[in-house]
C-alpha positions in Angstrom: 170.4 114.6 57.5 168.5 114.4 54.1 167.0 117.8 53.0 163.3 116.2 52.9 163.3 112.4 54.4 164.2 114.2 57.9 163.4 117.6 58.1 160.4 118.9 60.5 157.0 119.1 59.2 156.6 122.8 60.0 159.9 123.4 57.8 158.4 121.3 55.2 155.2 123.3 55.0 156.8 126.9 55.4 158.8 125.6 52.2 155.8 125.0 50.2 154.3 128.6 51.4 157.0 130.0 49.7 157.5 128.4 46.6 160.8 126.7 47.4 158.9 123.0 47.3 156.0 121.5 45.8 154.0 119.0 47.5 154.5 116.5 44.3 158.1 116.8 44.8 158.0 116.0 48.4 155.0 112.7 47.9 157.9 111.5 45.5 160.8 111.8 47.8 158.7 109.9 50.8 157.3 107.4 48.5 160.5 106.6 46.9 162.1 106.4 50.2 159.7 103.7 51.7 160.0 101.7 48.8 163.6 102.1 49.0 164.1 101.1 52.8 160.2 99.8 54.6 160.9 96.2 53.5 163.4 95.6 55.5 161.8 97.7 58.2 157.9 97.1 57.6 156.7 100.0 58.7 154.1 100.9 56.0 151.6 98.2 55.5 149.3 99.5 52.6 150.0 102.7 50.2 148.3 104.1 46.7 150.9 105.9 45.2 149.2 106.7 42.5 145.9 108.5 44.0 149.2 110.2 46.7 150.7 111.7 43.6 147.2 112.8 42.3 146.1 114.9 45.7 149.3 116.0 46.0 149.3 117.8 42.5 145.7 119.0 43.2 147.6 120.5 45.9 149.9 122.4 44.2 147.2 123.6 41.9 145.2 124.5 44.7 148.3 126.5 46.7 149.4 128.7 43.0 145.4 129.6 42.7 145.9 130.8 46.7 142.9 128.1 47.7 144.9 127.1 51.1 142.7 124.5 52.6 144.3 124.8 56.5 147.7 124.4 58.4 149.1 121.2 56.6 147.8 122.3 53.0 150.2 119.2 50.5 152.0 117.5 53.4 151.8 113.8 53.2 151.9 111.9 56.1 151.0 108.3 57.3 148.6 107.1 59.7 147.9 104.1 62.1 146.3 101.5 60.7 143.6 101.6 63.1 141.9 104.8 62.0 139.4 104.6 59.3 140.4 106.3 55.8 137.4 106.4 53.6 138.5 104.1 50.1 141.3 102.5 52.4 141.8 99.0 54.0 141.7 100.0 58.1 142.6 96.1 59.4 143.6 96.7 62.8 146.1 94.0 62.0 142.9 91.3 62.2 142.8 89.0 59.6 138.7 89.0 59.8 138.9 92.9 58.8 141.0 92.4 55.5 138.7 93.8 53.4 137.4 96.8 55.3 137.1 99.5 53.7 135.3 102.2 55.2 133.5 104.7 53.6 133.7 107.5 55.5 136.5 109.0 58.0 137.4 109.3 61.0 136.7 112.5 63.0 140.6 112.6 63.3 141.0 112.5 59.5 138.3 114.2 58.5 140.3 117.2 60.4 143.5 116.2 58.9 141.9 116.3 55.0 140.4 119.6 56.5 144.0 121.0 57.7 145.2 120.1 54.0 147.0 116.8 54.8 147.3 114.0 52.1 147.0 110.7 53.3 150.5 108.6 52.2 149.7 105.0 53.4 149.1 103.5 56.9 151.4 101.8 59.5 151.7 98.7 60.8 150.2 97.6 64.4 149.5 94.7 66.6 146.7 92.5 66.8 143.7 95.1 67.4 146.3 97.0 68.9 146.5 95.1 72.0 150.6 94.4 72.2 153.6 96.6 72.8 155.2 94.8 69.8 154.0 95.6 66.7 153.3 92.5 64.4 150.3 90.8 63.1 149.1 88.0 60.8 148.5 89.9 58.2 151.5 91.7 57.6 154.4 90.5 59.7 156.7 92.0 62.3 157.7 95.7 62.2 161.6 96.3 62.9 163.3 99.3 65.0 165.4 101.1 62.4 167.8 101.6 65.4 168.2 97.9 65.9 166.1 95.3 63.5 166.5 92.5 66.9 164.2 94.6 68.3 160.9 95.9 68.7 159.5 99.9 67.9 157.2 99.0 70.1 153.0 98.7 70.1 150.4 99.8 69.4 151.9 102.4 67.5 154.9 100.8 66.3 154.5 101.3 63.3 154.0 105.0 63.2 157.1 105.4 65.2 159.3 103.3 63.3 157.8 105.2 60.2 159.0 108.6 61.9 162.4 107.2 63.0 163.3 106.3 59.0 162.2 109.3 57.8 159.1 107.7 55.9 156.5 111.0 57.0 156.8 113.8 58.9 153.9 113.3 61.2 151.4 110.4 62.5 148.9 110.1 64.8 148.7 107.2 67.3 146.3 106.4 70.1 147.8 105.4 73.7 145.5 102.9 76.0 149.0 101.8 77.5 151.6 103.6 76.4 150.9 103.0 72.9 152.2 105.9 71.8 154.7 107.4 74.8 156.5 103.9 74.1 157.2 103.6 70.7 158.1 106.9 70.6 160.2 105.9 73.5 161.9 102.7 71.7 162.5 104.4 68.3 163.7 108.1 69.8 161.2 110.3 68.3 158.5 112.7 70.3 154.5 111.5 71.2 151.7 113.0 73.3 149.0 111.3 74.9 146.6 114.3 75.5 144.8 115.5 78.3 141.1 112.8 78.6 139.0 113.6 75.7 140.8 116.3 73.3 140.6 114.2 70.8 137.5 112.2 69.2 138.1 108.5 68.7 135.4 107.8 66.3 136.0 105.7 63.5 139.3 103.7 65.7 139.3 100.3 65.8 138.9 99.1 68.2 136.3 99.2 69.3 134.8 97.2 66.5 133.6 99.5 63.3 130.5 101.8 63.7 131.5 102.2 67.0 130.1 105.7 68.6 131.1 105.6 72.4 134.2 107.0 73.7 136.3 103.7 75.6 137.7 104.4 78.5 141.1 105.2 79.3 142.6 105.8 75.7 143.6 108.8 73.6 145.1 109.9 70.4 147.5 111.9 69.7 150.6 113.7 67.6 153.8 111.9 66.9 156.2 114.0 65.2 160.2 114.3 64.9 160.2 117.3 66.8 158.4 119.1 69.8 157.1 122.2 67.5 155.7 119.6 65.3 153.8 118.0 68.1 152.0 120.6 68.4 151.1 121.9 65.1 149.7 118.6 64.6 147.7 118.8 68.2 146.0 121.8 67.3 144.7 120.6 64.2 143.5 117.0 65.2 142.0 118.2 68.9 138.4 119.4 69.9 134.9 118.5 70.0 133.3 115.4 67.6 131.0 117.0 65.3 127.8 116.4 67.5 129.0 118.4 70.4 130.3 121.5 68.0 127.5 123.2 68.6 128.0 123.6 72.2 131.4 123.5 73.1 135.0 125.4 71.8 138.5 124.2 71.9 140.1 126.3 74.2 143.5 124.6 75.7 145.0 126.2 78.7 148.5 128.4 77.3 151.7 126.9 78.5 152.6 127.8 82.4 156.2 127.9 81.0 159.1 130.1 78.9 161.8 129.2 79.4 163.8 126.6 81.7 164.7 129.2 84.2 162.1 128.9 87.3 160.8 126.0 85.4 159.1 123.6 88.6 160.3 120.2 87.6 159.7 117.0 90.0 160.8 114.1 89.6 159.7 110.2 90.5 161.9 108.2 89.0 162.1 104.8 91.2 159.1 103.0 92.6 159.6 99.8 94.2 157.0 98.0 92.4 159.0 98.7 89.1 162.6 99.2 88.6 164.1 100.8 86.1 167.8 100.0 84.5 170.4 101.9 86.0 171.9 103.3 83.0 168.4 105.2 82.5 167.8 106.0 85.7 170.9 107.9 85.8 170.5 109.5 82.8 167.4 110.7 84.2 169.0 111.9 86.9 171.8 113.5 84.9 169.1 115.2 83.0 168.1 116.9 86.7 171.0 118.4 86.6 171.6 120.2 83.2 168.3 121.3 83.7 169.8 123.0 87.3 172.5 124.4 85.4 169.8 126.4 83.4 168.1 127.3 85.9 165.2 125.3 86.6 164.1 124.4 90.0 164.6 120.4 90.3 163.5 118.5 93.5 162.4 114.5 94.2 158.2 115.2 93.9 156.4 114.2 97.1 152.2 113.3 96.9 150.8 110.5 98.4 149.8 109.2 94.6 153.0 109.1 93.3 153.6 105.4 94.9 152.3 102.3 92.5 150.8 101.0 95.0 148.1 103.6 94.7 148.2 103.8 90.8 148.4 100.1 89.6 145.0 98.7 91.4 143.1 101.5 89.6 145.1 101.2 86.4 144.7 97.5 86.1 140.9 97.1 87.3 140.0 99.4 84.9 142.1 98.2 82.1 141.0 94.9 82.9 137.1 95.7 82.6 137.8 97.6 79.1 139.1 94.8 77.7 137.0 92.4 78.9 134.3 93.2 76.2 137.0 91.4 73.7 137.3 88.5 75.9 135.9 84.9 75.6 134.0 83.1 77.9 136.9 81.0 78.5 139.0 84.3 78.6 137.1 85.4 81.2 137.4 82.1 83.7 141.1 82.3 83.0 141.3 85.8 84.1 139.1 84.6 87.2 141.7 82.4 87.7 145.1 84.7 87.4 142.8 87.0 90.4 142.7 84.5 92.8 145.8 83.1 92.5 147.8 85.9 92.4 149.2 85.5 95.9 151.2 82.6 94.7 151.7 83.5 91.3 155.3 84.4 91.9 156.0 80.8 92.7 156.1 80.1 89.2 158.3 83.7 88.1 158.2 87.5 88.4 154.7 89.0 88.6 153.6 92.5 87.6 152.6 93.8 91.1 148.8 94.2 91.3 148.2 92.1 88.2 145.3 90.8 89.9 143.3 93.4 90.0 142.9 93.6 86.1 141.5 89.9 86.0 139.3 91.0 89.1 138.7 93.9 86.4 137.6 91.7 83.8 135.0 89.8 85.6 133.7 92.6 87.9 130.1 93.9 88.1 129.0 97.2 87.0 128.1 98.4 90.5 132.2 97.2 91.2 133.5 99.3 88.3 131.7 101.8 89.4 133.3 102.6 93.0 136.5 102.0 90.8 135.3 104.7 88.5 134.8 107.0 91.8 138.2 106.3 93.1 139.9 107.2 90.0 137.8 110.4 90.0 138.6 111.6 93.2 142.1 110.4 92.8 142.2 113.2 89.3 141.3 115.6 91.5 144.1 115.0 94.1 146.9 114.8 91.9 145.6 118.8 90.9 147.5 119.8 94.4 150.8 118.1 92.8 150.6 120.7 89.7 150.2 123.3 92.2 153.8 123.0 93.5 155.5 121.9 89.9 155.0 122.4 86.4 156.1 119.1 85.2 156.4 115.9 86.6 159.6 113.9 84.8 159.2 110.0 85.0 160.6 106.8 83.0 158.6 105.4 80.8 159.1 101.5 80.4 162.0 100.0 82.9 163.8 99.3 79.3 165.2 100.6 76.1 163.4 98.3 73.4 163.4 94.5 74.1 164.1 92.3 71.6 160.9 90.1 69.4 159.4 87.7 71.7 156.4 86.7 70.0 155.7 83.8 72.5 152.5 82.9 73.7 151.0 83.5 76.1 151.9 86.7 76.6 151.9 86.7 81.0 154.6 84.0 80.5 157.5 86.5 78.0 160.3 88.6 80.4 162.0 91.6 79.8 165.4 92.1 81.7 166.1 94.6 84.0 169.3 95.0 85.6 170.2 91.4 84.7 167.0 90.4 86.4 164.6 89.3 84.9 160.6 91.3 84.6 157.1 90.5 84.1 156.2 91.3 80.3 153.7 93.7 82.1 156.0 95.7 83.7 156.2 97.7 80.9 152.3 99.5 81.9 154.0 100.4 85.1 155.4 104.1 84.4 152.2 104.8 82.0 149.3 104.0 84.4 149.9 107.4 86.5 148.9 109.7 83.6 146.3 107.0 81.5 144.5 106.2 84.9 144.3 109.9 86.0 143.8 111.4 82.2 147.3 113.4 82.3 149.0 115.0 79.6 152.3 113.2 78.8 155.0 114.3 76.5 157.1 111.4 75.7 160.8 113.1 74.9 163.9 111.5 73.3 166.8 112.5 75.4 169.4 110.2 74.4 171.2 107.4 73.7 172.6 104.7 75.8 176.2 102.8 75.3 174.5 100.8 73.0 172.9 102.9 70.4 169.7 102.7 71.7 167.8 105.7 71.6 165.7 106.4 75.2 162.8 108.7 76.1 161.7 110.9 79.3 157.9 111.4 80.7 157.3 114.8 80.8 153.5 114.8 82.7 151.5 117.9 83.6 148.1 118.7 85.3 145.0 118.1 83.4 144.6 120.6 80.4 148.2 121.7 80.4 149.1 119.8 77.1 150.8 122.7 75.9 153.1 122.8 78.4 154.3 119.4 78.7 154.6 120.1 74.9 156.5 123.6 75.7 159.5 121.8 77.9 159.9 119.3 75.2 160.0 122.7 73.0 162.5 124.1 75.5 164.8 121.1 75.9 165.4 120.7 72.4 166.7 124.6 72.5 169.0 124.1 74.8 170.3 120.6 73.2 168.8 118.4 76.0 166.6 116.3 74.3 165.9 115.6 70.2 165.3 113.3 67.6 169.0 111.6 66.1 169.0 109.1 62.9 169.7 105.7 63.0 172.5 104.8 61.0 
């Protein structure tokens, strides 16, 4: 692999501590590599190479006077374009927010700038970030480096295809429905959608700009090539907004693991409301038993939540009144109409089960969301007693490798193919809703490839606050050669 385009950011950085690379030298490799290879990928949708090349010789000047500014002091990286970079457009991928340029950052970059970091350019996204493909108006269709046919995936598409062509060594993406454990997922790199609240979402869009409350349901979080880098990058973006610094401390729970050996691994990998392909289900399965071999006790999880039928209701009533502040009028009567009919929507093709609920969701009073609300409370604390008897819980993450563009409209109409059979589009929220419903670390882990080149990804999901040991297996895995980022060809 190259000595820069692909190497770990913690590498990179331990480098540049001792003298062996300058952060100039490694702005130019990056930006000379994107230029070289992001149009036919269109991963990176806005850049300034010139102000890049300028931080990233303060940089040096800073490190050789021994003014270290934090963890990721000269490492560029690339960032989401739906978090707000002071002096840079922040579109969402709407053509109505072309020419936003905020003027001051997000909490999430402030702490990057804070950590060191130089801002390279951003990625590309969907439509406010509301797809699991990643194209837009504005600046096209992002391709998979593994496979151009087909989708990195959404929101965070963009960042993930950035990682898998070796454009930065980091990003950060934010995860309402996968957002990031997918992409990460379709383009075979590492994500982590954190444990509810670590991180502060002001100054992402959506919501619209200025926005000050927290939405429900989504989080940001590291993407990286490797596990270590994960969470390196998780210690520097998570904790309190400003406000609330002066009453509360970052103070993550230490990983519950070691090693593999003794490591309490469940697994729920088939629900009947959502197949999965068989070629990933067995890999899954074969994964079960190297981990065996190393000493890890492996068994089929049993809790009365780990059956969709619980999950998706919640997930999708929820979901459902989120988004409905984005909705139309007209929207809003159509999603009225999806609720009631859904008893005979499968007359016309296959239907996500419980899709209902989220128009129900959509046009539901506040007292409704609120015995929701309760339900999903009470159903956090529940899944506690599952953590109790395993360390992580191993689940698919879509039913698919990465489908193929369909850009078709409307969006309840496109089908994915699953065993020759063919989907709901909205299948793919299926395997997600467990830890976005319940606010659930998840570690989203590349372990493999299937007969097609495709790369494919595990959910590793722990109890609430034990990010660093859904972040530790990942660690662990990659030791032992069962899971890790390859290059596309």
């Amino acid at each position: 692999m190259n000595a820069l385009h692909y190497q770990p950011a913690h590498q990179l950085l331990r480098q540049m501590e001792q003298g062996e690379l300058t952060s100039e030298a490694l702005a130019t490799s990056l930006l000379a590599r994107i230029r070289e290879l992001n149009p036919a990928i269109n991963a990176v949708v806005a850049l300034d190479e010139q102000a890049v090349l300028e931080q990233a010789r303060k940089a040096d000047q800073e490190r050789r006077a021994n003014q270290i500014r934090g963890p990721l002091h000269g490492l560029p990286l690339t960032l989401k374009d739906t978090w707000e970079v002071a002096g840079m457009t922040c579109t969402a991928g709407a053509p109505v927010l072309e020419q936003h340029r905020p003027d001051r950052h997000a909490d999430v970059v402030q702490r990057l700038e804070d950590a060191g970091a130089i801002i390279l350019g951003k990625t590309n996204v969907p439509l406010y970030a509301t797809d699991l493909q990643s194209y837009n108006k504005l600046f096209g269709t992002t391709r998979n480096p593994y496979d151009p046919q087909r989708t990195p995936g959404g929101s965070s598409g963009g960042a993930a295809a950035a990682l898998a062509a070796g454009f930065t060594p980091l990003e950060v993406g934010s995860d309402l429905a996968g957002s990031i454990r997918t992409p990460a997922h379709f383009c075979g790199v590492f994500g982590h959608k954190p444990t509810r609240a670590l991180i502060s979402f002001r100054g992402h869009i959506p919501g619209p700009p200025g926005t000050q409350s927290r939405p429900d349901l989504v989080e940001a979080g590291p993407m990286a090539r490797t596990a270590a880098d994960l969470e390196l990058l998780l210690n520097v973006i998570a904790g309190p907004r400003p406000a609330d610094d002066r009453s509360w401390d970052l103070a993550m729970e230490p990983t519950r693991i070691h090693s593999l050996e003794q490591t309490r691994v469940g697994l729920w990998l088939e629900d009947r409301h959502c197949p999965v392909d068989r070629e990933l289900t067995e890999a899954y399965r074969e994964l079960g038993k190297h981990l065996e071999t190393q000493g890890a006790l492996v068994s089929e999880a049993r809790h009365p939540l780990l059956d969709m039928e619980h999950v998706l209701p919640a997930y999708f009533n929820l979901l459902g009144t989120l988004l409905s502040t984005s909705l139309k009028p007209g929207q809003r009567r159509q999603m009225k109409w999806i609720a009631r009919l859904e008893p005979w929507l499968h007359l016309f093709g296959p239907v996500t089960s419980h899709i209902g609920e989220y128009g129900r969701g959509v046009n539901q009073k506040v007292h409704e969301w609120a015995l929701w609300n309760e339900m999903r409370e009470k159903m956090r604390a529940e899944i506690d007693g599952l953590f109790d008897e395993y360390d992580v819980l191993l689940t698919p993450i879509t039913p698919t490798v990465a489908i193929r563009h369909d850009h078709s409209q409307p969006v309840f109409k496109r089908r994915i193919q699953v065993n020759g059979q063919p989907r709901a589009y909205m299948d793919q929220f299926c395997w997600i809703a467990l830890a976005t419903l319940l606010g659930l670390p998840a570690t989203s882990i590349p372990i493999g490839r299937t007969a097609e080149g495709l790369p494919f990804n595990v959910q590793s999901i722990g109890a609430p606050g034990a990010d660093l040991t859904t972040i530790r297996f990942a660690q662990l895995l990659e030791e032992k050669g069962l899971a890790g980022f390859t290059e596309p060809s």
